[in-house]
Every structure is written in C-alpha cells, then in structure tokens.
C-alpha atoms as one frame of an Amber mdcrd trajectory, in Angstrom:
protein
  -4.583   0.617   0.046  -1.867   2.455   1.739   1.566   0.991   0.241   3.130
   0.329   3.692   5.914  -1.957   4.171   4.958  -4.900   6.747   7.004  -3.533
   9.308   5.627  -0.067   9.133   1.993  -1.374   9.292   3.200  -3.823  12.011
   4.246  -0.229  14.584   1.716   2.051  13.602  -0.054   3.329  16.763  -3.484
   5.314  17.504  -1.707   8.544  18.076   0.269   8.481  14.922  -2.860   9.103
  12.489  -4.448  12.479  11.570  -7.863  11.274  11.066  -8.615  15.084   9.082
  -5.950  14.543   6.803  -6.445  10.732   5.828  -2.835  10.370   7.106  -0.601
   8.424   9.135   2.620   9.052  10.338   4.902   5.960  10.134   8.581   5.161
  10.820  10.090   3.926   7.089  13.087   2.515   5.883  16.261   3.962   6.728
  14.857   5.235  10.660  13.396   7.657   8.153   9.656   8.917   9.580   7.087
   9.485   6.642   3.290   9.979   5.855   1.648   7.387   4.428  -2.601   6.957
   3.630  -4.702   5.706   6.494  -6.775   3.259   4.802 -10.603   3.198   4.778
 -12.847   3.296   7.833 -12.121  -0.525   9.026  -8.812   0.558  10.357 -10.482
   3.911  11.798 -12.651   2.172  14.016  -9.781  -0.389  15.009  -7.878   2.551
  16.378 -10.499   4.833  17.666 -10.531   1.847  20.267  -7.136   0.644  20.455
  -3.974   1.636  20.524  -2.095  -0.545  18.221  -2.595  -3.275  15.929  -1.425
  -5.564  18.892   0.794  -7.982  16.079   3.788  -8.742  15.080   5.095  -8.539
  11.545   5.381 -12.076  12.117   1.888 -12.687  13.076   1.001 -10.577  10.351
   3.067 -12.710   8.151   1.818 -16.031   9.949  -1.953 -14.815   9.341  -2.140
 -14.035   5.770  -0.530 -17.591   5.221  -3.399 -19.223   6.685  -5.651 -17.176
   5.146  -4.117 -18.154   1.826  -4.422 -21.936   3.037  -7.961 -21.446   4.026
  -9.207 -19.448   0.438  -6.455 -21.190  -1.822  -5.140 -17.872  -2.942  -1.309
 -17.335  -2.290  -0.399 -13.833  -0.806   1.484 -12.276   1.497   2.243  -9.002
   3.084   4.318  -7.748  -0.170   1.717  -8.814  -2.649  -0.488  -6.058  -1.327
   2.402  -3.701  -1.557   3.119  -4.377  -5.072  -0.881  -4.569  -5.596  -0.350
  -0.694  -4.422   1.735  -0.114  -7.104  -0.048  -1.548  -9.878  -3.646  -0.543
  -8.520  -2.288   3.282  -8.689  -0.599   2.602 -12.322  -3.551   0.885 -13.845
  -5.551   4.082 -12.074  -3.714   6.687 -14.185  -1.080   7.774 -11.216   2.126
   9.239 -12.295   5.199   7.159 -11.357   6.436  10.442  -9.459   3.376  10.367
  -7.457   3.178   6.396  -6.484   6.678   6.325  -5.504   5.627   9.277  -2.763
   2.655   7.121  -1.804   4.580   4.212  -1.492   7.813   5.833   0.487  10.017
   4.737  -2.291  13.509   6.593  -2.633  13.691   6.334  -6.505  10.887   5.214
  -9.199  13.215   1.890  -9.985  10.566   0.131  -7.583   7.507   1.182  -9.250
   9.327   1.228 -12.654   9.742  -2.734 -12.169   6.556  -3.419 -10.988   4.619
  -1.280 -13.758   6.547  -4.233 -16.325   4.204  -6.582 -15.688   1.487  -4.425
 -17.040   0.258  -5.609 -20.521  -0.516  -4.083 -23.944  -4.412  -4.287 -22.638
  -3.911  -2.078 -19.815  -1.465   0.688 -21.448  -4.469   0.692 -24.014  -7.170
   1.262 -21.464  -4.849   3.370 -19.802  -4.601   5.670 -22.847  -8.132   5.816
 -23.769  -8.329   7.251 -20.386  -6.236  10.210 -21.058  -6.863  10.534 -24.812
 -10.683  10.443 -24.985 -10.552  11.220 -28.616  -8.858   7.679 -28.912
C-alpha cells in the first residue's frame, strides 16, 4: 500500500522514485510536492521499463470498475486509500504516523476512518501492545 490519492498515482513518473529509499516523490493536494511509499516490486519493474503509468485517473477509475464487474467486488480508487488507513490502524500505527503516510494535513481523516473499527480489533489491537493482557 502506499496511501496515494488517484490523481497522485495517476502522474507519478520513473524519475520521481528513489528506489534506495522505498520512496516516491509525488505532487499532493494543494500543488504541495510530498514523499509517499513506492509499493512492492510489481510497480518497480513497471518503471524500471517505463516511464509512466501511461493512464489517466479516469482510466484508472474506468478499470477498477470493470474489475469490480468482472470479480463482483465493488471498489474503487478511494477504497484502497481508506484500506491504507485502516490496514496501518489495525497494524498498530500511530494516527500521527498514518496521517504522514497518507499526506493528510490533520488526523480528522484517519480519525474518521479508524470509527469503523470494532470492539474485536481495539481488543486484538491491545493484546498487541499489552502482552500481559
């Protein structure tokens, strides 16, 4: 996961990634440029060979709607945004340190996403930390 937004996926080019670091350099909201994680080693070999993802946000928009069609599983380009944010809660993350991930100016973001995590997972969550629990 790297908690872009759909349009700063959509621009990201070969030259803006630091390959040492595990980073990429992207253009966020607000003309504002940020670092953001570079994902696993799929989108390493994409860009070792091209120069940019070659789509549209729209495309990109357009493709995981037939790919819901075709599996039967709604998504779309925000549902693995939010699934950012509650992968990294469920994980143990700070809220401080997700909403740096995820190029979010305040925690009210994360904050509202981290609601929809039940009693189960605060409770595995804090077995996780307390192991005396």
């Amino acid at each position: 996961y790297s908690g872009m937004r759909l349009s700063e996926a959509a621009n990201v080019k070969a030259t803006d990634f630091n390959w040492q670091e595990e980073t990429v350099v992207i253009l966020g909201k607000g003309n504002r440029y940020r670092k953001a994680l570079s994902g696993n080693g799929i989108v390493k070999a994409w860009f070792t060979t091209h120069e940019s993802l070659g789509i549209t946000p729209h495309g990109i928009q357009t493709m995981l709607h037939r790919l819901g069609q075709a599996t039967g599983i709604k998504c779309n380009a925000h549902s693995f945004r939010r699934g950012f944010c509650i992968h990294n809660v469920k994980s143990g993350l700070s809220k401080k340190v997700i909403q740096s991930l995820g190029g979010w100016e305040t925690p009210d973001m994360v904050s509202h996403y981290a609601a929809s995590l039940t009693f189960d997972d605060a409770l595995k969550l804090y077995k996780v930390v307390n192991t005396d629990a």
